[in-house]
ZAGUDREN-872984 format. One record per atom (N, C-alpha, C, O, CB): residue number from 1; residue in one letter; chain; x, y, z. Coordinates in steps of 0.2 Angstrom, whole numbers, plus 5000, padded with zeros to 4 digits. Glycine has a CB too. Layout:
% residues N
{r NUM,A,A,{X,Y,Z}};
...
END
This chain:
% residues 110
{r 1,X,A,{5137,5028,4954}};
{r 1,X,A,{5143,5023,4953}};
{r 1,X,A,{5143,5017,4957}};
{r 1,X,A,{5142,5017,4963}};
{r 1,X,A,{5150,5027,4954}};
{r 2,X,A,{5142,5013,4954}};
{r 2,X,A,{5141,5006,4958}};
{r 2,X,A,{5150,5003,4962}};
{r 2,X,A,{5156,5004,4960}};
{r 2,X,A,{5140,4999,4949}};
{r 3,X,A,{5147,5000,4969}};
{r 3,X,A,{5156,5001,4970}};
{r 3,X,A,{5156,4992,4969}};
{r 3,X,A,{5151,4989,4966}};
{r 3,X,A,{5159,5005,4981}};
{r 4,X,A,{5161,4987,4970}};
{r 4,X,A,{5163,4981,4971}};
{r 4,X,A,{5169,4979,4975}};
{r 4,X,A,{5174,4982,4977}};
{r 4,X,A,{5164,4980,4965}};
{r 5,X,A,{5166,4974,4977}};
{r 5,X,A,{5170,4971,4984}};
{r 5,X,A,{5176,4968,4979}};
{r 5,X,A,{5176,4964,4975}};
{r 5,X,A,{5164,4963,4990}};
{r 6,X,A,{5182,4971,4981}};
{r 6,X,A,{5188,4968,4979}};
{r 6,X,A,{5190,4962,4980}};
{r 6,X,A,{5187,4960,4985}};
{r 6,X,A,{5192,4971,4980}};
{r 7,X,A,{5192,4956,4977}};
{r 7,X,A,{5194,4950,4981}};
{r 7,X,A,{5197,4949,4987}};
{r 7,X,A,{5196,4946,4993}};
{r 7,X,A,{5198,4946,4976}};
{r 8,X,A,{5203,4955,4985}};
{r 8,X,A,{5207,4954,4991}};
{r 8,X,A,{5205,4956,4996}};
{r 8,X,A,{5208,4956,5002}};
{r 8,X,A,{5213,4955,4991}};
{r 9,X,A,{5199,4961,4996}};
{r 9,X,A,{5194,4964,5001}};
{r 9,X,A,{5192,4957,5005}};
{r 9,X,A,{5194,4955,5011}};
{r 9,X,A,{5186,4967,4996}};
{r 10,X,A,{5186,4953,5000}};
{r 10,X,A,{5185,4946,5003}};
{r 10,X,A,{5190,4944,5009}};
{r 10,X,A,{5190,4943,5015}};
{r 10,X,A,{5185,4941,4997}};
{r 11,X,A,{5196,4942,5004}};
{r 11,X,A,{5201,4938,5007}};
{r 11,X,A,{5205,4941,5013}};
{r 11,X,A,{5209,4938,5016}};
{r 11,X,A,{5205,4937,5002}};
{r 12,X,A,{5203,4946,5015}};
{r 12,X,A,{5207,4949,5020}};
{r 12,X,A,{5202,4949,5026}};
{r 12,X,A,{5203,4948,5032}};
{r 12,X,A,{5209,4956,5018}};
{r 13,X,A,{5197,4949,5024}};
{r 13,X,A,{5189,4949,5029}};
{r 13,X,A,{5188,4941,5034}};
{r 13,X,A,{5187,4940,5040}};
{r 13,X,A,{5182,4949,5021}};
{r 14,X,A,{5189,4938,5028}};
{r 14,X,A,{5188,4931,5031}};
{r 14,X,A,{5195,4928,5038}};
{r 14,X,A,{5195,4925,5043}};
{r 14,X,A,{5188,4925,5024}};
{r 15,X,A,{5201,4930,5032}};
{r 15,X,A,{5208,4931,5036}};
{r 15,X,A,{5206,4934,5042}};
{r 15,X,A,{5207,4931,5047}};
{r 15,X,A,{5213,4935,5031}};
{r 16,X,A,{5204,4940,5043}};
{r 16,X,A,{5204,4942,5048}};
{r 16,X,A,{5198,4940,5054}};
{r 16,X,A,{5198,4942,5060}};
{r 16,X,A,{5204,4948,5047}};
{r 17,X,A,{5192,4937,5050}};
{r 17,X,A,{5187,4933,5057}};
{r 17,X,A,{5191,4926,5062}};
{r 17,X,A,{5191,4925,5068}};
{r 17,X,A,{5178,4929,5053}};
{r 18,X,A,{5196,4922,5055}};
{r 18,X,A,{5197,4918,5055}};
{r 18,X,A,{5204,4919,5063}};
{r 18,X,A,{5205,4915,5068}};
{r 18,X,A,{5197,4916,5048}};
{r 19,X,A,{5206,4923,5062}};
{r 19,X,A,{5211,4928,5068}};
{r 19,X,A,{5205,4928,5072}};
{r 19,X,A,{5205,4923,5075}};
{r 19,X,A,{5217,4937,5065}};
{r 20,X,A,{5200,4931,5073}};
{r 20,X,A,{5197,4932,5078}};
{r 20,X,A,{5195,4927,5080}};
{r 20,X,A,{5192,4927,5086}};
{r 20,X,A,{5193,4936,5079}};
{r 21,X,A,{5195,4922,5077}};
{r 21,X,A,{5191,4916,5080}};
{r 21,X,A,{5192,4911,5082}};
{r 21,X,A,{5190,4908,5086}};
{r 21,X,A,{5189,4914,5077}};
{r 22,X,A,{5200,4909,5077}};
{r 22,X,A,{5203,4904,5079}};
{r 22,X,A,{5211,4905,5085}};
{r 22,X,A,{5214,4901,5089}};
{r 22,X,A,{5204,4900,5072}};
{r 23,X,A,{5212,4913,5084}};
{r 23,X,A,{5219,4915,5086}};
{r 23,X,A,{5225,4913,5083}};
{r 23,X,A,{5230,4913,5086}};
{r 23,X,A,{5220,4914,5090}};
{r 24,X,A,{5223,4911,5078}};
{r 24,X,A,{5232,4903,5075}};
{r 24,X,A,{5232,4911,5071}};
{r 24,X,A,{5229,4916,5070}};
{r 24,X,A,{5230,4892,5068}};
{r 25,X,A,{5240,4908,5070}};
{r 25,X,A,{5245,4915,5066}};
{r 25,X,A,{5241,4918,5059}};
{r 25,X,A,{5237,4915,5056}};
{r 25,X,A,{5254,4911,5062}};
{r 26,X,A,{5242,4923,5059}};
{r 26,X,A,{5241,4928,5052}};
{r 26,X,A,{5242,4923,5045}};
{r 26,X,A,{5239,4924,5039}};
{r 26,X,A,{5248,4936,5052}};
{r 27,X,A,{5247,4918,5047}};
{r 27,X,A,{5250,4915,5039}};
{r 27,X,A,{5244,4911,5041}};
{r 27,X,A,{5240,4911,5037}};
{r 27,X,A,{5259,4912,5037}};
{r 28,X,A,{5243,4908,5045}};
{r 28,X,A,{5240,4901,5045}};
{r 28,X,A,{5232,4904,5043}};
{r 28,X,A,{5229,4900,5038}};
{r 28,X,A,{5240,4896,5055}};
{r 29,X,A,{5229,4909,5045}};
{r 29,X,A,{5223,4912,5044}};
{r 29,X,A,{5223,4915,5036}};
{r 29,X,A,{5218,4914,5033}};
{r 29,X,A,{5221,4918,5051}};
{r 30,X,A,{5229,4918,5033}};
{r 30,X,A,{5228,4921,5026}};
{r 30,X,A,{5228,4913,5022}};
{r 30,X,A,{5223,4912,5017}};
{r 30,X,A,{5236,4927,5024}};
{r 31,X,A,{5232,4909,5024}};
{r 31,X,A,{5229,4902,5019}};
{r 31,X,A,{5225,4899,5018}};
{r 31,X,A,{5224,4896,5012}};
{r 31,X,A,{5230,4899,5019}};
{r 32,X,A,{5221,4900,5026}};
{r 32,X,A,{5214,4896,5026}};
{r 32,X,A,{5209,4900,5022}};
{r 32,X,A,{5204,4897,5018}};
{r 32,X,A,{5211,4896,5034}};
{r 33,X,A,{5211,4909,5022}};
{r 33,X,A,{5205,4912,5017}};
{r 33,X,A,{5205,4912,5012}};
{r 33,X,A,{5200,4912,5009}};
{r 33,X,A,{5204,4917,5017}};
{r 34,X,A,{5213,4911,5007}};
{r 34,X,A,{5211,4908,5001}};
{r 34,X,A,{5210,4903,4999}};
{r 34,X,A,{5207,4902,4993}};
{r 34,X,A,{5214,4908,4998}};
{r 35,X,A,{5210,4899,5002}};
{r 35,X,A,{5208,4891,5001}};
{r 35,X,A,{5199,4893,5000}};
{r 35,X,A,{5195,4892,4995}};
{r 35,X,A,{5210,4885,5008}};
{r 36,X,A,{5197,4897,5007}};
{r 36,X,A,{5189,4900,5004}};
{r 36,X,A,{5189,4903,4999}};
{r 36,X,A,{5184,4901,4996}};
{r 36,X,A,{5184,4905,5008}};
{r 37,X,A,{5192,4906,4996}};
{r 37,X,A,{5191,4910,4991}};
{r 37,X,A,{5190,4907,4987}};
{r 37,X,A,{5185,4907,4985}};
{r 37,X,A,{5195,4913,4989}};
{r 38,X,A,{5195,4902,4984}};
{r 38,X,A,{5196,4896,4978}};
{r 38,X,A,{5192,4893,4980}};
{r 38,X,A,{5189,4891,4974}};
{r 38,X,A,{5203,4893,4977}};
{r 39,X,A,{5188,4890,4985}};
{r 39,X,A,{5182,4887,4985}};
{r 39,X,A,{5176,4891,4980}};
{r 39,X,A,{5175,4889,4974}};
{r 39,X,A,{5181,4887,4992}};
{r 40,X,A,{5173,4896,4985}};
{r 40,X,A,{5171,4898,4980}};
{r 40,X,A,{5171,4900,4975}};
{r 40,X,A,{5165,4900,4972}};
{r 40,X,A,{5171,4898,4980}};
{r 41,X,A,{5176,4902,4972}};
{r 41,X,A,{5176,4903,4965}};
{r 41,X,A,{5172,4899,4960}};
{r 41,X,A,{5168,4900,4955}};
{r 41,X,A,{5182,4904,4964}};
{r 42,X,A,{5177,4891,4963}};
{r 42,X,A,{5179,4886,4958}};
{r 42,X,A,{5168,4883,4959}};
{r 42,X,A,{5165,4880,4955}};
{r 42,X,A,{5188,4879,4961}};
{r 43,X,A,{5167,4884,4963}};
{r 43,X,A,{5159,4881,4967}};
{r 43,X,A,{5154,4888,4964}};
{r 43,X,A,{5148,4887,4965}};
{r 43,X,A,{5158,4881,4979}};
{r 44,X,A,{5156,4894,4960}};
{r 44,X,A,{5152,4897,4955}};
{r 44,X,A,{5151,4894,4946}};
{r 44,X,A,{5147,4896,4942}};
{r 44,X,A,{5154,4903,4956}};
{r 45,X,A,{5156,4888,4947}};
{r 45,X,A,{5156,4887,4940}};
{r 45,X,A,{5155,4878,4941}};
{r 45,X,A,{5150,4877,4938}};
{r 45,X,A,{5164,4891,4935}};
{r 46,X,A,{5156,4876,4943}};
{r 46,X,A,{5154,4868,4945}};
{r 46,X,A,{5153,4868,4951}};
{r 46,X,A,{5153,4873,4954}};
{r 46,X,A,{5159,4862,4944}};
{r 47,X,A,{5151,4861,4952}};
{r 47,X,A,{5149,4856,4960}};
{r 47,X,A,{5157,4856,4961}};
{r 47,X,A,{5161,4856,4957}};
{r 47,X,A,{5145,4845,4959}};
{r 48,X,A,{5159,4856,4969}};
{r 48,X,A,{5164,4855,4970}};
{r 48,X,A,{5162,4850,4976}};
{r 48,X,A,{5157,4851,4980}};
{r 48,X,A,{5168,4862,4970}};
{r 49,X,A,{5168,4845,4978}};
{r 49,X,A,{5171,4840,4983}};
{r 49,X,A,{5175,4843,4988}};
{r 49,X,A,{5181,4844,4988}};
{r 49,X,A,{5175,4836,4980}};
{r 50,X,A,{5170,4843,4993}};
{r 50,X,A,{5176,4847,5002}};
{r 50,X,A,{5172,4842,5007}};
{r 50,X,A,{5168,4837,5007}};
{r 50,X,A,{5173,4860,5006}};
{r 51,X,A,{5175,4844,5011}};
{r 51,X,A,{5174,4843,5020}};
{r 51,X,A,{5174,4848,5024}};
{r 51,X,A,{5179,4851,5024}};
{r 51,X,A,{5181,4839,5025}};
{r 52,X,A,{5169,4850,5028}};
{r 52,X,A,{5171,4850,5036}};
{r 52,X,A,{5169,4847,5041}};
{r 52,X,A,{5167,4842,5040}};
{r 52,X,A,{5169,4854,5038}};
{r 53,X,A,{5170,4851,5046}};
{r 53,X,A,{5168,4847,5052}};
{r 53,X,A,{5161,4851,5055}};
{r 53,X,A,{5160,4857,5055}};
{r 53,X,A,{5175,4848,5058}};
{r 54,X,A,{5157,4847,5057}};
{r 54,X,A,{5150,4850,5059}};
{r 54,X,A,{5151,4852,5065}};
{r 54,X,A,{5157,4852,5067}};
{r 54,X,A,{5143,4845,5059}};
{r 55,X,A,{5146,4854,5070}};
{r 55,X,A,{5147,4858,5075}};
{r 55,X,A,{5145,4853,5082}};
{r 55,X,A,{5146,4855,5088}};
{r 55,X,A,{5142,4866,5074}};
{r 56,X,A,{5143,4847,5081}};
{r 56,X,A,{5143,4840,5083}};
{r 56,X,A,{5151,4837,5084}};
{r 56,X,A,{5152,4833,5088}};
{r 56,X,A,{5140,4837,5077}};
{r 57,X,A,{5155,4840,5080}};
{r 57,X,A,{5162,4836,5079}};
{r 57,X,A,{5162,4832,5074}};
{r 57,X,A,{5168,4830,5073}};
{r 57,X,A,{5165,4832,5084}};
{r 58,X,A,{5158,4830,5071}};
{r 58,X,A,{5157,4824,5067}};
{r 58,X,A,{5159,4827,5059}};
{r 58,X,A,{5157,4833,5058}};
{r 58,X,A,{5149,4819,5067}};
{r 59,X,A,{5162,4825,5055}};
{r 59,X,A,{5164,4828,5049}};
{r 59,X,A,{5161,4825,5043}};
{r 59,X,A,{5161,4819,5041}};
{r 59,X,A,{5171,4830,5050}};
{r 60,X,A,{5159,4830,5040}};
{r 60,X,A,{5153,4829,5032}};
{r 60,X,A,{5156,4831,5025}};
{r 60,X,A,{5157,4837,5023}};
{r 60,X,A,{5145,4837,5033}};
{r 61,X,A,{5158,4826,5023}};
{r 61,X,A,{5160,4825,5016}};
{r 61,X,A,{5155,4827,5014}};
{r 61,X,A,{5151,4827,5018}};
{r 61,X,A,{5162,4820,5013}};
{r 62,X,A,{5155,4830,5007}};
{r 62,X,A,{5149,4834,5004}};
{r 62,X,A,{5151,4838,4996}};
{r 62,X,A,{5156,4841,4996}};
{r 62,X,A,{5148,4840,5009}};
{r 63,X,A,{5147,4837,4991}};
{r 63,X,A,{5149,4841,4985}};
{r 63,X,A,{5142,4846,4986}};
{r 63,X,A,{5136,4845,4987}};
{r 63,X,A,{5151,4836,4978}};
{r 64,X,A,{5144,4851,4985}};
{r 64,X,A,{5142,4857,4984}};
{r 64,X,A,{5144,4863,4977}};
{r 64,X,A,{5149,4863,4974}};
{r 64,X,A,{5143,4859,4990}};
{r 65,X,A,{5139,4868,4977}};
{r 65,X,A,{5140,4872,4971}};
{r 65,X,A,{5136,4880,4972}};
{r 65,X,A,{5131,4881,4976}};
{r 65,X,A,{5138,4867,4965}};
{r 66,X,A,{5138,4884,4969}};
{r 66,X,A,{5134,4890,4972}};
{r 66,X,A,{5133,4892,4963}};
{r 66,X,A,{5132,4898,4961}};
{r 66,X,A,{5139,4897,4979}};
{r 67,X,A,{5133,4887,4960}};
{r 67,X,A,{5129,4890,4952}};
{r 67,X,A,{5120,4891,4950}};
{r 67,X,A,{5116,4886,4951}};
{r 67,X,A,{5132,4883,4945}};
{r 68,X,A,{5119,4896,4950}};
{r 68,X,A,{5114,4900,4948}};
{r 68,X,A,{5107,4901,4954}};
{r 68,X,A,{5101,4901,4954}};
{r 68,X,A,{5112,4897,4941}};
{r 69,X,A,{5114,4905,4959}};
{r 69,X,A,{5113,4905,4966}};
{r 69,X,A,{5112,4913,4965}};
{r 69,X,A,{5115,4915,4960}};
{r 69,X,A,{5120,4903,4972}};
{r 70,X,A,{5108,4917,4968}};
{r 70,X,A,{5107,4924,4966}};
{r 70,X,A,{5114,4925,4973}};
{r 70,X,A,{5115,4921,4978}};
{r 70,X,A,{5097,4929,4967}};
{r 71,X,A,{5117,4931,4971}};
{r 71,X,A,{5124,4934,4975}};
{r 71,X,A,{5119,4937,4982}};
{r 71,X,A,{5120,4934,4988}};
{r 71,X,A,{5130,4942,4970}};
{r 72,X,A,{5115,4940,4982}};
{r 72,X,A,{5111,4945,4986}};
{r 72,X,A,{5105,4950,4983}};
{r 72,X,A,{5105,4952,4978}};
{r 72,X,A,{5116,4949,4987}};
{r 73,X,A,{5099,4951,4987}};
{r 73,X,A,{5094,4952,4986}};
{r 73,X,A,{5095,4959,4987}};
{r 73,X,A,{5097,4962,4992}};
{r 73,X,A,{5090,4947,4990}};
{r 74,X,A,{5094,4962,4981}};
{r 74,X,A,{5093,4970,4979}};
{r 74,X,A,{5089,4975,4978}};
{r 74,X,A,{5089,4976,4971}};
{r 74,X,A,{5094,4971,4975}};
{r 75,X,A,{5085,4979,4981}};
{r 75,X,A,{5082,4983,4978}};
{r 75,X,A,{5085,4990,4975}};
{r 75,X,A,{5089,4994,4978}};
{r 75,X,A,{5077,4984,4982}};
{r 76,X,A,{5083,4990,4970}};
{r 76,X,A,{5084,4997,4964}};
{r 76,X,A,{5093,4998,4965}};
{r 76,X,A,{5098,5002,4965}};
{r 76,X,A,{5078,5007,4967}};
{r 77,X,A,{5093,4992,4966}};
{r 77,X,A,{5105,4990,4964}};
{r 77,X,A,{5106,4991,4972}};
{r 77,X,A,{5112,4990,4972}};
{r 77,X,A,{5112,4999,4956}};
{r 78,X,A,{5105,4991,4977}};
{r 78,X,A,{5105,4992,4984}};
{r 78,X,A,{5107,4988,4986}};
{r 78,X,A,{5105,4984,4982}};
{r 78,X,A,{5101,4994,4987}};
{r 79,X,A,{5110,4985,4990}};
{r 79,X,A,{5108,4976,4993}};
{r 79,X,A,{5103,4977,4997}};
{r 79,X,A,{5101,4983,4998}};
{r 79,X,A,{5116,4972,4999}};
{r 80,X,A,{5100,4970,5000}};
{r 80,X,A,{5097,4973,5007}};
{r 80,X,A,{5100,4968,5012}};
{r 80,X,A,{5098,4969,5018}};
{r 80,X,A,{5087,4974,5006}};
{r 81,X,A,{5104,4961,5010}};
{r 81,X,A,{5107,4958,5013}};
{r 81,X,A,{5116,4961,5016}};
{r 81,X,A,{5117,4967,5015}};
{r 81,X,A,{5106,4951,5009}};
{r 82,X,A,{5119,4959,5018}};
{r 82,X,A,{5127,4959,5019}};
{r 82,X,A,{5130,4954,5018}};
{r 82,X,A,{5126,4950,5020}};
{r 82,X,A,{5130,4961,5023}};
{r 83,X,A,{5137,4952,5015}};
{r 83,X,A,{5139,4946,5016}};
{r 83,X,A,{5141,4944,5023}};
{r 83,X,A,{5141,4948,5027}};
{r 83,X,A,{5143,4945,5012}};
{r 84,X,A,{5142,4936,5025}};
{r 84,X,A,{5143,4936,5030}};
{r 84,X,A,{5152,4935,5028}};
{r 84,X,A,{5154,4932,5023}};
{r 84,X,A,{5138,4931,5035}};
{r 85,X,A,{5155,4937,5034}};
{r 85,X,A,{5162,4932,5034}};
{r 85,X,A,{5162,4925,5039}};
{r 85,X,A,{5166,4921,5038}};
{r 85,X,A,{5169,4937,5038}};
{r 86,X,A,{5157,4925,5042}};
{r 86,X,A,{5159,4921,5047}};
{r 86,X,A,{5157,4914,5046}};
{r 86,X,A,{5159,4909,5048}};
{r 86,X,A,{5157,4923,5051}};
{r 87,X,A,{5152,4914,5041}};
{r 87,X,A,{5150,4908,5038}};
{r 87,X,A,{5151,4906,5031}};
{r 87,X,A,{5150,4911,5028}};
{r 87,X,A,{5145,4908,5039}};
{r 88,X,A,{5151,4902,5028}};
{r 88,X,A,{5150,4900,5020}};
{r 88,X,A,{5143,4897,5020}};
{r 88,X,A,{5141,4893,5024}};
{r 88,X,A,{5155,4896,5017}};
{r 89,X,A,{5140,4899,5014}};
{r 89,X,A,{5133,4895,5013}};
{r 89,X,A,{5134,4893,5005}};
{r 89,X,A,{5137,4896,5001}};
{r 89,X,A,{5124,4900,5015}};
{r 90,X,A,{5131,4885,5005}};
{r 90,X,A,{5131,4884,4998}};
{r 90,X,A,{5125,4879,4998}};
{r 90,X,A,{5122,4878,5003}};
{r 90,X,A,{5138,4880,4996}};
{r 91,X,A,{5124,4877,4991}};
{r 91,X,A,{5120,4872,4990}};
{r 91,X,A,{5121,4865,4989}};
{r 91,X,A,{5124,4862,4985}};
{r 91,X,A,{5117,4874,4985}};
{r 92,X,A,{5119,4864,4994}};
{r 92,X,A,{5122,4855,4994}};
{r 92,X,A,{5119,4851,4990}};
{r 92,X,A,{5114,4849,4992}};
{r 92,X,A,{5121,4850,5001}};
{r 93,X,A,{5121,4848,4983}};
{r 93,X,A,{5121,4844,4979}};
{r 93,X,A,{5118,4836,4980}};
{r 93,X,A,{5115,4833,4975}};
{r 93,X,A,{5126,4845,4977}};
{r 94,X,A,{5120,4833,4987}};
{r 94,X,A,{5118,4828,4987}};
{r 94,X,A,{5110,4828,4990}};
{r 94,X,A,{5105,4825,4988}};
{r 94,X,A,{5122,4825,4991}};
{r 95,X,A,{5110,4833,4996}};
{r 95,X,A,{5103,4834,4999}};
{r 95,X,A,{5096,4839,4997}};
{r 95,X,A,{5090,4839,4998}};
{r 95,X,A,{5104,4838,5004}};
{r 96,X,A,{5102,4842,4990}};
{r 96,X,A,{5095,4846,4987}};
{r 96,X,A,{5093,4853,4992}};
{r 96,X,A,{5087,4854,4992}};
{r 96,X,A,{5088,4841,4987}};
{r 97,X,A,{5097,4857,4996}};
{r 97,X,A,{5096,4859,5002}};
{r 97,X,A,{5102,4866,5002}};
{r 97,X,A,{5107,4866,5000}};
{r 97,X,A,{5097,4852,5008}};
{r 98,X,A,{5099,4871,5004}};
{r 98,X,A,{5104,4876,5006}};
{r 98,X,A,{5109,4873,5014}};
{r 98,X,A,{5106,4870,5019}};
{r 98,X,A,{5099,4885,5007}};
{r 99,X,A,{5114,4874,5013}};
{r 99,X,A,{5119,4870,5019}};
{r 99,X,A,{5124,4877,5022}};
{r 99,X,A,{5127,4879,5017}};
{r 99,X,A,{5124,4862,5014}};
{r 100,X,A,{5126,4880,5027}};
{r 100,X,A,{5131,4883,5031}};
{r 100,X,A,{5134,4879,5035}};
{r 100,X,A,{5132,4873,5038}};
{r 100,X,A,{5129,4889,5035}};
{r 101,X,A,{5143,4883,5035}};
{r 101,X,A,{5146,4882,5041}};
{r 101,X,A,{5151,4887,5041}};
{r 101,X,A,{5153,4891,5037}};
{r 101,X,A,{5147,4875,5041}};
{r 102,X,A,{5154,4885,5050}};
{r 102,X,A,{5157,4890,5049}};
{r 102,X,A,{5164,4890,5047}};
{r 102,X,A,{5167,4885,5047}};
{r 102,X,A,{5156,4893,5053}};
{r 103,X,A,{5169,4897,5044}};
{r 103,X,A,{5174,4896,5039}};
{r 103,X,A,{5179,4892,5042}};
{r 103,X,A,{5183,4888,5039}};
{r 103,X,A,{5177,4902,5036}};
{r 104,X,A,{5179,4894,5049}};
{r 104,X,A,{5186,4891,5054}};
{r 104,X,A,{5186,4882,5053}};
{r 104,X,A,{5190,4878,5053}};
{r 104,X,A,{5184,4893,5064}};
{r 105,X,A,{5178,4882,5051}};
{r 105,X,A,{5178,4872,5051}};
{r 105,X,A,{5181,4869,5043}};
{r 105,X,A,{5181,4863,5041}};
{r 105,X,A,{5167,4868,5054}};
{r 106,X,A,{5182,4873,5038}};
{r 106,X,A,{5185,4870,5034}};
{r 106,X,A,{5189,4866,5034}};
{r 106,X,A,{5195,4869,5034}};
{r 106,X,A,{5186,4872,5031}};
{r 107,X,A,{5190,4859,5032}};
{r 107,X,A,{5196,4856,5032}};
{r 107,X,A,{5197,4855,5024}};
{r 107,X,A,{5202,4858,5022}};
{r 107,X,A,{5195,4850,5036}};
{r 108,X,A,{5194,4851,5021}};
{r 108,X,A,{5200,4851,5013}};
{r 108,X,A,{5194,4852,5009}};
{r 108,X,A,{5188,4852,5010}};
{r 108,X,A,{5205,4842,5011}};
{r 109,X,A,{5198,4854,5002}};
{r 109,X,A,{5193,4854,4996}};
{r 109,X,A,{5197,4849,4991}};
{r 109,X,A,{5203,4849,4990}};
{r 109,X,A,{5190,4862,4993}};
{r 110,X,A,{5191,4845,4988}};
{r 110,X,A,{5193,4837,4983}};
{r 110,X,A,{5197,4839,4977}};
{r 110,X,A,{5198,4835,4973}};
{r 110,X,A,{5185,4832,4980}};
END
């Protein structure tokens, strides 16, 4: 029996690094993780338009997209990776380039 990471699995995951990380309220941290969520979702089916802030302070407009991105590397249906919560990684469309950061630095999506 194959199991699956529920969304609200996701969403609760990130919600909760985002509390360890940033300390701002439970409401402020459950919003920021849907907004990842809806990120990517909407960045498995097109390029999508966001910002963050680099770890520099300087902040990186950027479209990106995670279409016909393998989810995770599997032997015989196993994973052999985990996802991370702490980071997002996408393919950056302008650079041609796999690109992370981390979730606390999201600021908007276009």
């Amino acid at each position: 029996m194959e199991t699956r990471t529920n969304f609200r699995v996701r969403v609760m995951k990130y919600a909760h690094q985002l509390l360890k990380a940033t300390g701002k309220s439970w409401r402020y941290c459950m919003l920021k993780a849907w907004e990842l969520y809806r990120l990517a979702k909407k960045m498995r089916t097109e390029t999508v338009r966001f910002a963050y802030e680099k770890t520099d302070g300087s902040i990186r407009y950027t479209e990106g997209t995670l279409m016909n991105l393998p989810a995770g590397a599997t032997v015989r249906g196993k994973r052999i990776t985990k996802p991370s919560y702490k980071t997002f990684a996408y393919f950056d469309a302008r650079k041609n380039e796999m690109r992370c950061f981390r979730i606390e630095n999201l600021i908007t999506v276009y």
